[in-house]
C-alpha positions as CSV (number, residue, x, y, z in Angstrom):
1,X,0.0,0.0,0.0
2,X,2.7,2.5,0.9
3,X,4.2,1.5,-2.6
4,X,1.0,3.1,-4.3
5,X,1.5,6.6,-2.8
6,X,5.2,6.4,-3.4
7,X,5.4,5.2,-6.7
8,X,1.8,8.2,-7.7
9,X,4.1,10.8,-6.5
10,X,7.1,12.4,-9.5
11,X,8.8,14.3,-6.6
12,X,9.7,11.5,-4.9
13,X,11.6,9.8,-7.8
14,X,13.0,13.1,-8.9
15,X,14.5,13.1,-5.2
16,X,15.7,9.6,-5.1
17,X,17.7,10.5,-8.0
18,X,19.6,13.3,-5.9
19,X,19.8,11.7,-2.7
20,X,23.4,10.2,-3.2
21,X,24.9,13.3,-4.8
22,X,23.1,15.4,-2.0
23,X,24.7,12.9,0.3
24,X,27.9,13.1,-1.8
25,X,27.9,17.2,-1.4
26,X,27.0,16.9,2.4
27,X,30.2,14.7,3.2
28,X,32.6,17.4,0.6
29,X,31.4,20.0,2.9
30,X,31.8,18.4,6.3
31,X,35.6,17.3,5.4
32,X,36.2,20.6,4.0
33,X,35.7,22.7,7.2
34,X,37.1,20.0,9.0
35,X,40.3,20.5,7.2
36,X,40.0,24.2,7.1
37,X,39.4,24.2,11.2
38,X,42.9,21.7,11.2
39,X,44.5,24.4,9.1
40,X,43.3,27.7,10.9
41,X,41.5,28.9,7.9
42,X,38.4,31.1,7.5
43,X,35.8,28.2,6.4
44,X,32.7,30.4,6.3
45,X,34.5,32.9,3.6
């Protein structure tokens, strides 16, 4: 049943085609100011 209002939805396929390169751009951003706090830089410039 929950199959039904998933698959009826085109939002929902449109965002399980971004998840992994949302997911992707999350983790590029977390280890960037993580290596920017390591290095003393300004990571919010």
């Amino acid at each position: 049943m929950m199959e039904l209002t998933l698959a009826g939805d085109p939002n929902v396929h449109l965002l399980m085609e971004l998840a992994p390169l949302m997911i992707i751009q999350l983790l590029y951003a977390v280890v960037t100011f993580l290596v920017c706090q390591k290095q003393n830089w300004n990571a919010c410039s």
